[in-house]
N, C-alpha and C positions, 0 to 999 in steps of 0.2 A: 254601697253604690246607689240601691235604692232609699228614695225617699217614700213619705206617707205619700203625698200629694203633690211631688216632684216638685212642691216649694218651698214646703215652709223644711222637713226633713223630719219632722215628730211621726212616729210610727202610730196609724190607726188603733186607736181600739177594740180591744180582739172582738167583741159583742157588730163590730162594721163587717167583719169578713165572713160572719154568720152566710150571709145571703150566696158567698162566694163558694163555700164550701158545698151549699145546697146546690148550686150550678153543676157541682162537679158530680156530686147522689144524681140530676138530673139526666147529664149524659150518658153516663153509665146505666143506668135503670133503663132510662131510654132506647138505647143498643139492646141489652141484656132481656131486657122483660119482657119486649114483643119477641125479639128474636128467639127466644126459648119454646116460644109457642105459634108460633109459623107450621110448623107441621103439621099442628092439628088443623091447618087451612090447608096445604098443598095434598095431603094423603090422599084426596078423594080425586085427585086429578093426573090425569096422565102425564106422564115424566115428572112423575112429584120431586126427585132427588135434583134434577135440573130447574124448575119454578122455585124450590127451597133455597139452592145454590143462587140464584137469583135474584132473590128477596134479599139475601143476606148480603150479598153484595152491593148491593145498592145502598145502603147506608153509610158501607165503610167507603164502601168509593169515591161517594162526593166527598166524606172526611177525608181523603187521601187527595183529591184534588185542589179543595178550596180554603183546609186549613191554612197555607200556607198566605192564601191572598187575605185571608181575612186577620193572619195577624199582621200582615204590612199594612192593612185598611187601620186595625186599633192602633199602629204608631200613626198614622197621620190625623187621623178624627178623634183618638182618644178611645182604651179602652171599654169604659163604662158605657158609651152609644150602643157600641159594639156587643157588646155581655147583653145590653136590655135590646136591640136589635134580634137578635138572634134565640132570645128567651118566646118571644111576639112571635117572631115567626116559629118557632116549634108548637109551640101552643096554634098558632093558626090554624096551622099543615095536621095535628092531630086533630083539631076542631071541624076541618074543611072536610074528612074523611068521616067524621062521624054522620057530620050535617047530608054528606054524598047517598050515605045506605046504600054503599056499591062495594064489595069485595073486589073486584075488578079494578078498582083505582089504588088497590093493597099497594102497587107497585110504586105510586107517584107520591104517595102518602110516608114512603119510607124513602124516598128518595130526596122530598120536599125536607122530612125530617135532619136527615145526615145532612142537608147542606145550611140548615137551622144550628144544628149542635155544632159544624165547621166554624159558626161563629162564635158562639160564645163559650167554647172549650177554648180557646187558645187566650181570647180575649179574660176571663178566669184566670187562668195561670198567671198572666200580665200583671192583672191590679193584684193580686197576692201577693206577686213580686215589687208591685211599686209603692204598695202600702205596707210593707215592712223593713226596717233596712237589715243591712247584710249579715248583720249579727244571730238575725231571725228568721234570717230563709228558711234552714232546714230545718226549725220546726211549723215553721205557715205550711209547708208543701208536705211536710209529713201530715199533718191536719187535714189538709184538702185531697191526699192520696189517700188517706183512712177514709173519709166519707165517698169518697169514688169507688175504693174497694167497697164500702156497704151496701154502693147501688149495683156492683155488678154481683153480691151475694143473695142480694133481695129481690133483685129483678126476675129470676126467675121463678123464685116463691111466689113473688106478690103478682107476675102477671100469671102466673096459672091461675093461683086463686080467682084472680077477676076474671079471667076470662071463663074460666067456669060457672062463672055467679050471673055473667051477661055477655060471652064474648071477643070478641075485638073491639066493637064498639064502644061496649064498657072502661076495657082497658085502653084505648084512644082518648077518651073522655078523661080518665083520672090523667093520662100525661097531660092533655089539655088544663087541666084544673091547678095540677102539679106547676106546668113553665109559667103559667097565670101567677100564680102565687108569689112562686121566685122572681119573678119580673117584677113586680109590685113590690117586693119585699127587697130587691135589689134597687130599686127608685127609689124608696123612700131613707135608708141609711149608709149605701155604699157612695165613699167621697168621690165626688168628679174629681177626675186626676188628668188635669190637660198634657193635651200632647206635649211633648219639649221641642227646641227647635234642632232640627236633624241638615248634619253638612248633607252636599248633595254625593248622592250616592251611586256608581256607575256599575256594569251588572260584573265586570273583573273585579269592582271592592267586593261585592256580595260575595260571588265566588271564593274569590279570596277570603273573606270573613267564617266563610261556613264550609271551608276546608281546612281551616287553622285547627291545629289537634283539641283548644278548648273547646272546638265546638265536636267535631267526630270522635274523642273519647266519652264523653259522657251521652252525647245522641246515638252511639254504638250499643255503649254499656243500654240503655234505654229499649235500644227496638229489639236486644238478645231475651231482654227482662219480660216483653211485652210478647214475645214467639213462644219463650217458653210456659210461662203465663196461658197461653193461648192452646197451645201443645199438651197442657195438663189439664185445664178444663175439658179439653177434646176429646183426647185419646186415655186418659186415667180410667173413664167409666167403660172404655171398649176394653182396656188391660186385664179389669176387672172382671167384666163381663166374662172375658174367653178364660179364664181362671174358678168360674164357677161363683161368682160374689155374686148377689143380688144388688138389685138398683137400691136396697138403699144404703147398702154399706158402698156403693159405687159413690153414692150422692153426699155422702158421708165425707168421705176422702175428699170431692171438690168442696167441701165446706169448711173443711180445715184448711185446703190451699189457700182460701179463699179470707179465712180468719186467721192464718198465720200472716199474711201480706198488708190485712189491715192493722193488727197489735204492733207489727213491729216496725208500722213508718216514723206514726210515731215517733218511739225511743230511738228510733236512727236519726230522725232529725234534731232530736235532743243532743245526742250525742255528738252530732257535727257544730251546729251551736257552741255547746262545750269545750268544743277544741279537743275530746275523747276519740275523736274519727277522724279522716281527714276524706275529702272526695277522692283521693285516686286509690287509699285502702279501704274504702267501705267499698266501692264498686265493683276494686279486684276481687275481694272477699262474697259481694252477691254474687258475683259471676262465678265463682268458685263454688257456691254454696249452692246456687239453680244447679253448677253443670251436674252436681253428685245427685242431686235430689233427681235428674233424668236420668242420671247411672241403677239410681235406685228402679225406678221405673221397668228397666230392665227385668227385674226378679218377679216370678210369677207370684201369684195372688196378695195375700194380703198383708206379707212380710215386704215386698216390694210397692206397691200403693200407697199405702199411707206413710212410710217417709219419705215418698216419692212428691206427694202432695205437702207435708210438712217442710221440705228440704225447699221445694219447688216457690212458696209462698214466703218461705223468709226471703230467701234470697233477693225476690223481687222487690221483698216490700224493704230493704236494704238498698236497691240502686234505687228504687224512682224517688223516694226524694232527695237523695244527695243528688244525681243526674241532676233533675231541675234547679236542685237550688248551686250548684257547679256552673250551669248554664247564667242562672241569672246572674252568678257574681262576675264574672267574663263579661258580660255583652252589656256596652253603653245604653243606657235606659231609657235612650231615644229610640233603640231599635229592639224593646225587647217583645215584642210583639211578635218582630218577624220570625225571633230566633224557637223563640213558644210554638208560633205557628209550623215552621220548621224542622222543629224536634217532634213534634205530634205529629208529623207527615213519617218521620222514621221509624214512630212505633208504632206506626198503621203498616208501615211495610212488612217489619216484624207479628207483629198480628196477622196479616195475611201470609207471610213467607216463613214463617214457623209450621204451622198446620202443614201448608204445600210441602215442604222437605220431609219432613216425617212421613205424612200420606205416601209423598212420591217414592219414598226410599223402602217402606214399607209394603207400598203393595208389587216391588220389583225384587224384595226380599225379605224380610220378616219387622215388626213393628219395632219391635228390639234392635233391629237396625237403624229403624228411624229414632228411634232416642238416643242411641250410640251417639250419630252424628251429630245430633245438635247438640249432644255433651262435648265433642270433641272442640266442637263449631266456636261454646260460652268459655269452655278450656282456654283454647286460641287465643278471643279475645282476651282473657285474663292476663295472660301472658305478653300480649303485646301492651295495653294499657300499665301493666308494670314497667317493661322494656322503654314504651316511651316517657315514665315518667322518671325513670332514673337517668336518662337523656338530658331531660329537662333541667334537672338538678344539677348535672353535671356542668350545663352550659351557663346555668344562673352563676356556679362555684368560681369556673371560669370568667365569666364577665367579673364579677364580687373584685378575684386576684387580679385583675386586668385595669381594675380600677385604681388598687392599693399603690 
């Protein structure tokens, strides 16, 4: 479905999606590397846990608001504006905060940021999907999920590091220098890929379009992947902790979640490629494979952690790029922008509505509780994403005879 340059049909050269992939190490480091080190800014101030909770939200938030407008902006103006758009402004908003020497504008500076990376995360996923055609989705998006997982493994190495070495500011400055880079390096080899021309669209087609099960099975499968994802970074070092582990076999564990999800996008998007996988058994299969790895979770210290982190990180790194690249082969590639933007809105819900359920279930009854559930929760959905796809089948069988 997708073309290179939505005209001529030849698939870019893999050395053009360099700069795309680097967008994707961006937003992730970006999120991950200040956020990791927030603390050591709110601890010194009263209701530190509510200014922390605050801080953090503010990032995800505008992602949860404005990804969706900005990828209906990349189908009308064109991804590539969009992507180098929104590279300028991250880099700004890190710039304008350094330039400020005000702690005190922490807030606006990570706010300015999240509605920077609202652009060119969704607008990203786009031209990866319009500069490859469909035979190479699911290895472009396993590509661009592997260096997305490296920025949220690094982010918090590298921004301790900095910030130890000079700060905030310090670490403000290297994102500055970092979106700088990739902007530039994104102008000078990534192909302008113009808009296509799109029928007119009423908001019951929208509706309609992104309640059709191609698009809620795999954006399901997606924001389950990105809760639990979220839920093991989280609460694995608290499991540990109350088990008697030190932080750094604690840290240890999220580094394997975190290196299981990026080795194996990869080879899952190989294997979809292939025609070895298909999207509705690789997805049922992460979801299956997260929900044990939170069953594991369950077990106290370090028989239950770390194949709880191992279980928890394949799985993920098994749906998100079939999800995406699922997503892209479904949706006419006039509107894949919106659908991009759309889908990152779901697994910001999931990122946020992961953590909340566990937390919430846990502190009304034991943490073991809150894993339970959201194993039951990825269980659930494995089972209906089966159910509706042998539906599917059935109905395709049916029309086929219907035909004969």
């Amino acid at each position: 479905m997708s073309a290179s340059d939505g005209t001529t049909g030849e698939p870019a050269a893999g050395w053009r999606l360099w700069p795309l992939y680097a967008a994707g190490f961006t937003t992730a480091f970006g999120a991950h590397g200040i956020a990791a080190n927030l603390g050591n800014f709110t601890s010194h101030r009263a209701e530190s846990l509510l200014v922390l909770g605050g801080l953090l939200a503010l990032y995800d938030g505008a992602e949860v608001l404005l990804k969706p407008v900005f990828g209906t902006l990349a189908d009308r103006v064109g991804a590539r504006p969009v992507l180098l758009g929104g590279l300028i402004g991250f880099a700004v908003a890190s710039a304008a905060f350094v330039l400020a020497d005000n702690t005190g504008l922490l807030w606006l500076a990570r706010l300015s940021q999240g509605a920077a990376a609202s652009a060119f995360s969704p607008a990203a996923s786009t031209l990866v999907a319009r500069l490859n055609p469909a035979s190479k989705h699911g290895r472009a998006f396993g590509s661009y999920g592997f260096y997305k997982s490296l920025g949220y493994t690094a982010g918090p190495l590298l921004g301790g590091v900095t910030v130890a070495a000079g700060g905030l500011p310090l670490l403000f400055t290297v994102m500055t220098a970092l979106a700088a880079a990739v902007a530039v390096w994104a102008f000078a080899i990534v192909p302008a890929v113009p808009p296509l021309p799109r029928a007119r669209q009423t908001i019951l087609d929208l509706a309609r379009r992104l309640s059709h099960r191609s698009f809620l099975r795999p954006t399901t499968a997606l924001a389950c992947a990105t809760a639990a994802l979220s839920v093991g970074v989280g609460f694995l070092p608290v499991s540990g902790a109350a088990a008697g582990l030190g932080p750094v076999v604690t840290g240890a564990a999220v580094s394997v979640l975190a290196a299981c999800a990026a080795i194996v996008q990869p080879r899952a998007g190989r294997a979809l490629d292939t025609g070895r996988l298909t999207p509705r058994t690789g997805l049922r299969t992460g979801l299956l494979i997260t929900a044990a790895g939170l069953a594991c979770a369950m077990l106290q210290g370090l028989i239950g952690v770390l194949p709880a982190a191992a279980f928890i990180g394949t799985g993920t790194g098994v749906i998100t790029p079939l999800g995406f690249a699922a997503l892209a082969s479904t949706t006419p590639t006039e509107r894949l922008g919106q659908t991009m933007g759309a889908a990152e809105l779901g697994r910001e819900l999931g990122d946020a509505g992961g953590p909340l359920l566990v937390g919430g279930i846990a502190t009304a009854a034991t943490l073991a509780s809150g894993y339970a559930a959201l194993a039951l929760l990825l269980f659930a959905a494995a089972l209906v994403l089966a159910g509706s796809g042998r539906s599917a089948e059935k109905a395709q069988r049916d029309s086929d005879s219907a035909d004969l």
